[in-house]
OpenMM code with the backbone's topology and positions (N, CA, C; nanometers):
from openmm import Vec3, app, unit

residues = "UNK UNK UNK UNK UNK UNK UNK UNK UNK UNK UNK UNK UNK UNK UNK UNK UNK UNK UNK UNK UNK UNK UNK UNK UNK UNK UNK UNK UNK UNK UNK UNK UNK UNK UNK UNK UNK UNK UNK UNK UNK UNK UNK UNK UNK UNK UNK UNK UNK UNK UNK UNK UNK UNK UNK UNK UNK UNK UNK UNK UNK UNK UNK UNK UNK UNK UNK UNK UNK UNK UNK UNK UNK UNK UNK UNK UNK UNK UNK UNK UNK UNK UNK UNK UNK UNK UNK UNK UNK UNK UNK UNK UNK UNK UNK UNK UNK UNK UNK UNK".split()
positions = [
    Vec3(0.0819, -0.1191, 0.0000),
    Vec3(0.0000, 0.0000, 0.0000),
    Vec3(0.0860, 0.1250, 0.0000),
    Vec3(0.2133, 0.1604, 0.0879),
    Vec3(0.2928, 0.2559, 0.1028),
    Vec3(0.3535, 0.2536, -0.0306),
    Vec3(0.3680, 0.1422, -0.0748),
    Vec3(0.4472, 0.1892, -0.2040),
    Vec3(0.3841, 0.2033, -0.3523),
    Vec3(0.2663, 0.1925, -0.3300),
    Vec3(0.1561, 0.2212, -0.4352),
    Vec3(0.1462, 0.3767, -0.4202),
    Vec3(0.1155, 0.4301, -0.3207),
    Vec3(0.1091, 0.5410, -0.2686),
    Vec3(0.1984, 0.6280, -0.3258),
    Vec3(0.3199, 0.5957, -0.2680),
    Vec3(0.4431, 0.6860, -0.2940),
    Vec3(0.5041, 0.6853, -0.4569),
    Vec3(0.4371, 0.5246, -0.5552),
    Vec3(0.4381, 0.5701, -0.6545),
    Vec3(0.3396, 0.6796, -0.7275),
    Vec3(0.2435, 0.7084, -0.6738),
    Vec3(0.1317, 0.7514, -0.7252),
    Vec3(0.1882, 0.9285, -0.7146),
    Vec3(0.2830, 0.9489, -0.5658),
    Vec3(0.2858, 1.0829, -0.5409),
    Vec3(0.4248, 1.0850, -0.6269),
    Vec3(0.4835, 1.0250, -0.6663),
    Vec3(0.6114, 1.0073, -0.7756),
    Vec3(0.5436, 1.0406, -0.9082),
    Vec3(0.4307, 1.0037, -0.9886),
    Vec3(0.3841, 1.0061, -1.1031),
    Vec3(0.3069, 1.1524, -1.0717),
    Vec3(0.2488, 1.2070, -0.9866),
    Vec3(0.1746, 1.3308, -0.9833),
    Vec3(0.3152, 1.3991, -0.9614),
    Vec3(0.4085, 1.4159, -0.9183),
    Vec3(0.5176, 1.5154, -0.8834),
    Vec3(0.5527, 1.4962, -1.0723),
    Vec3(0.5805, 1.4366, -1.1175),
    Vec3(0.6722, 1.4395, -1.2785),
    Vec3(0.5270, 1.4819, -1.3796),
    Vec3(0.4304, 1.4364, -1.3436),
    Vec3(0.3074, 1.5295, -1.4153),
    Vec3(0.2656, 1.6663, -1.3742),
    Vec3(0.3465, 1.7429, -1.2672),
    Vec3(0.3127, 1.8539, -1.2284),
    Vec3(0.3587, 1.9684, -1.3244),
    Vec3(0.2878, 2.0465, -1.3640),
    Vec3(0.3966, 2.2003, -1.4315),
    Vec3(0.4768, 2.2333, -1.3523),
    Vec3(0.6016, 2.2383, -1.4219),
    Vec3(0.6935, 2.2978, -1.3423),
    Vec3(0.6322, 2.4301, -1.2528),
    Vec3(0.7342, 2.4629, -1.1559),
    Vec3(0.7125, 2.5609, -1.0692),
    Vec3(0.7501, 2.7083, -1.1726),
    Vec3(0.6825, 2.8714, -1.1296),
    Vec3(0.7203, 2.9223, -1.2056),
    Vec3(0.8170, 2.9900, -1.1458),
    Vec3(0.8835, 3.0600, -1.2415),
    Vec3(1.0405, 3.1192, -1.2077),
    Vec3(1.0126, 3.2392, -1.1049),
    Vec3(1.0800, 3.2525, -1.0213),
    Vec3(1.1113, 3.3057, -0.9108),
    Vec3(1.1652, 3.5050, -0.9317),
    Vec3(1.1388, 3.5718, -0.8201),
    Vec3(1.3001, 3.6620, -0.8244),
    Vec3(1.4253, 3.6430, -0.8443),
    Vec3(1.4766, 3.5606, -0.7572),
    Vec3(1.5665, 3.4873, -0.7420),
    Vec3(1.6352, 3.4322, -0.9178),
    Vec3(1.5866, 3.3654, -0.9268),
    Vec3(1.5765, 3.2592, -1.0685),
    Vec3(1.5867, 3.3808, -1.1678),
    Vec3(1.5183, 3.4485, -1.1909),
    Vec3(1.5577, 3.5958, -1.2336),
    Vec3(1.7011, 3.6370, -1.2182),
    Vec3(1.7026, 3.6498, -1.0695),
    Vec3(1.8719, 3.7408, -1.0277),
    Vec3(1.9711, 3.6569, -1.0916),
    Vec3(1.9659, 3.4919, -1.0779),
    Vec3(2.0661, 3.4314, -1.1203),
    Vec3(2.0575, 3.4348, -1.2544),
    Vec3(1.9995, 3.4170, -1.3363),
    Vec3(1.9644, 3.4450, -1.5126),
    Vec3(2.0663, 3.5520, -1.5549),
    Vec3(2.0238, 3.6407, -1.4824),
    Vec3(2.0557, 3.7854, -1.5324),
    Vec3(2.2432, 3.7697, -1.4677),
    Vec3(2.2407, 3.7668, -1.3379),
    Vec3(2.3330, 3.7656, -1.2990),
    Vec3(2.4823, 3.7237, -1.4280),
    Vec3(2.4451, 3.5416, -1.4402),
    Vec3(2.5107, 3.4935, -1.5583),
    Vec3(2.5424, 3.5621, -1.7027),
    Vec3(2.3852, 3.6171, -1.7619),
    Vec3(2.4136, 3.7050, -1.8879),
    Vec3(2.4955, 3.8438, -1.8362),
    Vec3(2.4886, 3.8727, -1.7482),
    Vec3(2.5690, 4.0147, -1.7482),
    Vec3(2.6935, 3.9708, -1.7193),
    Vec3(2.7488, 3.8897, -1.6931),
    Vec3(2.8569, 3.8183, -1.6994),
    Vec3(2.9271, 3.7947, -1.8343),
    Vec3(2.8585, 3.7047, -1.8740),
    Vec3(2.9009, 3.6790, -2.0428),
    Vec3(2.9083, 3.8115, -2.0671),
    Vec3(2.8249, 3.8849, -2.1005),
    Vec3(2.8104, 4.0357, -2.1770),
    Vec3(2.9143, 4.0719, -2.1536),
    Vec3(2.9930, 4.1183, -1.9766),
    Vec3(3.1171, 4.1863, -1.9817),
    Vec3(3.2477, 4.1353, -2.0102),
    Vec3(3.2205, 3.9855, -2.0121),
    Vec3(3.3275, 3.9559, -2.1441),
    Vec3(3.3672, 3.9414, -2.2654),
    Vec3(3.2639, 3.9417, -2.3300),
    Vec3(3.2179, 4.0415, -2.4554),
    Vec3(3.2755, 4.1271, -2.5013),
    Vec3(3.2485, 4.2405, -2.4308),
    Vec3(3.2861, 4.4115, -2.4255),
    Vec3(3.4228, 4.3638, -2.4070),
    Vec3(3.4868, 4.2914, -2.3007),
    Vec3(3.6423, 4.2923, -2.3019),
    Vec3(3.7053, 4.2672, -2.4120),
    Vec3(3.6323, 4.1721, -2.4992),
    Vec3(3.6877, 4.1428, -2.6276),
    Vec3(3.6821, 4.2445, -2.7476),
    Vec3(3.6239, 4.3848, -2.6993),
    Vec3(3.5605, 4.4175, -2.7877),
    Vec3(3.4589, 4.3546, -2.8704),
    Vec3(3.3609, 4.2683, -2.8694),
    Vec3(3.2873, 4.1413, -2.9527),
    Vec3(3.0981, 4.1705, -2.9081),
    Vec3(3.0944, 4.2348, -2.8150),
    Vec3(2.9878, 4.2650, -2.7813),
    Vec3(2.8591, 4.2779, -2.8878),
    Vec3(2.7736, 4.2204, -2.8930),
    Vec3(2.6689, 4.2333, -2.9991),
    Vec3(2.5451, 4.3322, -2.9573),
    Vec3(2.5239, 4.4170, -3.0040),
    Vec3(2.3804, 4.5270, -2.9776),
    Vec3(2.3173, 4.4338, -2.9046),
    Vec3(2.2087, 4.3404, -2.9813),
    Vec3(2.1297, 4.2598, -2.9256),
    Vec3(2.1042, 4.2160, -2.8186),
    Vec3(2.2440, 4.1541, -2.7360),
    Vec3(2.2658, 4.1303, -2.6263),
    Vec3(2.2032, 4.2110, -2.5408),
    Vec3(2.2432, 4.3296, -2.5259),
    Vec3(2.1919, 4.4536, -2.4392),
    Vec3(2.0716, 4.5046, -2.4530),
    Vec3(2.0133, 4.4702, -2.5836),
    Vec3(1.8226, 4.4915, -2.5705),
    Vec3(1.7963, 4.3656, -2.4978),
    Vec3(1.8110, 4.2602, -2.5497),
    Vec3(1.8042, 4.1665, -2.4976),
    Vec3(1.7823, 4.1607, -2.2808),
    Vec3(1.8954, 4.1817, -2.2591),
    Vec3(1.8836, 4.2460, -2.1187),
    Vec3(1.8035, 4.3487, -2.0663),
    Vec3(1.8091, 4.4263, -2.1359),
    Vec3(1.7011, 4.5318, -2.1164),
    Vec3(1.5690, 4.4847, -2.0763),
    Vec3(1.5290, 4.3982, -2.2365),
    Vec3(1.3780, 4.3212, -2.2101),
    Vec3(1.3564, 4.2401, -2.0774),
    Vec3(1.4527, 4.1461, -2.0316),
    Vec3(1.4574, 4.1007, -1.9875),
    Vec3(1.4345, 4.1617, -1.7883),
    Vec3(1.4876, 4.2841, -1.8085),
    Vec3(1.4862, 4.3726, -1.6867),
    Vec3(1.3062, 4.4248, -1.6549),
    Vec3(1.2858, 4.4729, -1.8114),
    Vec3(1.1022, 4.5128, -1.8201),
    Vec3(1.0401, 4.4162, -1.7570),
    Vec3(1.0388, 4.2706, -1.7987),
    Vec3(0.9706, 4.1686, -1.7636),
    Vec3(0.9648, 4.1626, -1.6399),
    Vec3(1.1047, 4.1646, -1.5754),
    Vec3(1.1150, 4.1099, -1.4056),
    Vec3(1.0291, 4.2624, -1.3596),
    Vec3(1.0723, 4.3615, -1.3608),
    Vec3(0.9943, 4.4563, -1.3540),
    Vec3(0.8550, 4.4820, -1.3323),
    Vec3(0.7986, 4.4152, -1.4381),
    Vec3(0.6330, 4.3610, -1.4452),
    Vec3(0.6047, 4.2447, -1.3867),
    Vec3(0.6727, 4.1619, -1.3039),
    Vec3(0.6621, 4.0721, -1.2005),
    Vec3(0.6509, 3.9107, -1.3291),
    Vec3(0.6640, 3.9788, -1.4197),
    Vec3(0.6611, 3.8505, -1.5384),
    Vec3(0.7921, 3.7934, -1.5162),
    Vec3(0.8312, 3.6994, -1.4506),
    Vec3(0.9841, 3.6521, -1.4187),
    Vec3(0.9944, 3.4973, -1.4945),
    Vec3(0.9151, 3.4121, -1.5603),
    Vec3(0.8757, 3.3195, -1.6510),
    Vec3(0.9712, 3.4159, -1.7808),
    Vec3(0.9232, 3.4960, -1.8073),
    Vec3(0.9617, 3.5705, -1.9490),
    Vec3(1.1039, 3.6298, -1.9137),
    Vec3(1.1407, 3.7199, -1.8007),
    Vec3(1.2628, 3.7662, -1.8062),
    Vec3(1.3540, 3.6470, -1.7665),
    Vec3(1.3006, 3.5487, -1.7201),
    Vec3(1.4352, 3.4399, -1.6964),
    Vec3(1.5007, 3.3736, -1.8527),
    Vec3(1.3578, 3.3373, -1.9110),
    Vec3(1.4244, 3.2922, -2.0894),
    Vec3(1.5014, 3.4094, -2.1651),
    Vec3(1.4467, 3.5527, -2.1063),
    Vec3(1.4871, 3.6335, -2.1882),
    Vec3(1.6699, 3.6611, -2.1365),
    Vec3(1.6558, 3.6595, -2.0216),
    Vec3(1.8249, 3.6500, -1.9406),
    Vec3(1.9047, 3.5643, -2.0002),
    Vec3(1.8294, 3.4319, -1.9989),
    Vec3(1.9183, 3.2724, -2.0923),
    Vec3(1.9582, 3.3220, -2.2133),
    Vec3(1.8452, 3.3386, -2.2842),
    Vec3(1.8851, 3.4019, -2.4229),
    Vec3(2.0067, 3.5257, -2.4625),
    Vec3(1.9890, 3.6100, -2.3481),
    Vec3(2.1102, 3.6855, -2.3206),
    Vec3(2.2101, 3.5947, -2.3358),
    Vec3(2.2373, 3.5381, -2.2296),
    Vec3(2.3363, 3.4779, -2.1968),
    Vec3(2.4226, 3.3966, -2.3094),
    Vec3(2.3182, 3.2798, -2.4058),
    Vec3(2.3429, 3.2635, -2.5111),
    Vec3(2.3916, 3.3292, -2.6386),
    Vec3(2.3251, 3.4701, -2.6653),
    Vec3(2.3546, 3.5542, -2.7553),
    Vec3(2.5471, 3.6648, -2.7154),
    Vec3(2.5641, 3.6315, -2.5739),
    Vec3(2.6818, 3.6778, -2.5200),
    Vec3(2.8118, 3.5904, -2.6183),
    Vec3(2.7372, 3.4624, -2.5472),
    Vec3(2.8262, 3.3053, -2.5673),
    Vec3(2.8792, 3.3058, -2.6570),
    Vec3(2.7857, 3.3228, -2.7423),
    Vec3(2.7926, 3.3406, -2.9339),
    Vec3(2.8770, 3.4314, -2.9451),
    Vec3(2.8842, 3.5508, -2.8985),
    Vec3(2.9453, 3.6633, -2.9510),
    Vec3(3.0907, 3.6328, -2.9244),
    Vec3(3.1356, 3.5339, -2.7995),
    Vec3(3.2555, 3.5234, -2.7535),
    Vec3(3.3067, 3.4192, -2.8196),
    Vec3(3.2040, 3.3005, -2.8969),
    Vec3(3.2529, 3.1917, -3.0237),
    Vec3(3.3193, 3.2840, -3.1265),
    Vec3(3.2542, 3.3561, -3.1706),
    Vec3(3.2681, 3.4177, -3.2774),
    Vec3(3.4137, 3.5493, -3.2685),
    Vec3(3.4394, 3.5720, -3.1361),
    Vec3(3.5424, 3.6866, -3.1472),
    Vec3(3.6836, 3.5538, -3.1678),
    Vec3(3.6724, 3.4336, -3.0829),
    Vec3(3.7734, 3.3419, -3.0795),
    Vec3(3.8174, 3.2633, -3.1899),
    Vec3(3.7044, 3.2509, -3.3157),
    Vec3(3.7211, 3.1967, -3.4094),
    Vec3(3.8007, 3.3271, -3.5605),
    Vec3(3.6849, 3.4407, -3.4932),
    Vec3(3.7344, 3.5685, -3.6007),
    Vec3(3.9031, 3.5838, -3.5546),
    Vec3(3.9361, 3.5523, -3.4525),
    Vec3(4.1014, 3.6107, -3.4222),
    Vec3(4.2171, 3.5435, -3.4917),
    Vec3(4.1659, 3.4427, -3.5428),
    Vec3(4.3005, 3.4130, -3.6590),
    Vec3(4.2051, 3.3381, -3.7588),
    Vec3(4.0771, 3.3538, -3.8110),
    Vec3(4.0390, 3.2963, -3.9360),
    Vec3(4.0586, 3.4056, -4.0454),
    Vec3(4.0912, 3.5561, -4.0124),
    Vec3(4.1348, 3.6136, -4.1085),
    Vec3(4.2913, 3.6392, -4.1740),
    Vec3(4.3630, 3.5148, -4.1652),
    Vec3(4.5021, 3.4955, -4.2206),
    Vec3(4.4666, 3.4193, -4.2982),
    Vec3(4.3204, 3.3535, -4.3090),
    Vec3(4.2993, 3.2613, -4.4228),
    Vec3(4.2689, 3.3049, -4.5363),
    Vec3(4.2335, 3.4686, -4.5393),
    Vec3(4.1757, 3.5261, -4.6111),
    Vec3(4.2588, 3.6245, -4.7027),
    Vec3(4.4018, 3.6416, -4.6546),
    Vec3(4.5000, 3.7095, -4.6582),
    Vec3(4.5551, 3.6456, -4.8093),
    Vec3(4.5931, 3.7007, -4.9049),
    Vec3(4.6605, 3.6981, -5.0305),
    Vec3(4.8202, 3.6823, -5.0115),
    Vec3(4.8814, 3.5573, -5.0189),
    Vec3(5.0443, 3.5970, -4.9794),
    Vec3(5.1394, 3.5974, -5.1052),
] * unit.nanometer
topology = app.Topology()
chain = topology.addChain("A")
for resn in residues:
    res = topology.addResidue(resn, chain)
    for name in ("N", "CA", "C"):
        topology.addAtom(name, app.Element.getBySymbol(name[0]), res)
């Protein structure tokens, strides 16, 4: 019986909607993309986007919508990432391009 039970509260816990995102869950989102971002800028590599991106992401938490500014923080964070693939790959793929 206990373990019928405890499967039953096992199958309702993994059928539950997730919980929704927090302040918190927010702070850390953001926290991370503004991270990436200022290494970015160190590279000079920084992409516009990024920083609307954050922005939006600030409106949302703002409007207590923290579901939306947490994807929108990730997405930051991602669009940072990218920018820092792309400064590491641009730093010597243009000797390939070079006429000798």
């Amino acid at each position: 019986m206990k373990r019928a039970a405890l499967s039953l509260a096992i199958v309702i816990a993994l059928a539950a909607p997730a919980l929704a995102a927090s302040e918190a869950d927010f702070k850390a989102a953001y926290a991370a993309a503004a991270k990436a971002e200022q290494q970015a800028m160190a590279v000079r590599n920084a992409w516009t986007v990024t920083e609307t991106t954050l922005k939006d992401a600030q409106k949302a938490a703002a409007a207590q919508k923290f579901d939306d500014a947490v994807e929108l923080a990730k997405y930051a964070e991602a669009l940072a990432k990218a920018s820092l693939r792309q400064e590491k790959e641009q730093r010597t793929a243009w000797r390939a391009a070079v006429v000798h």
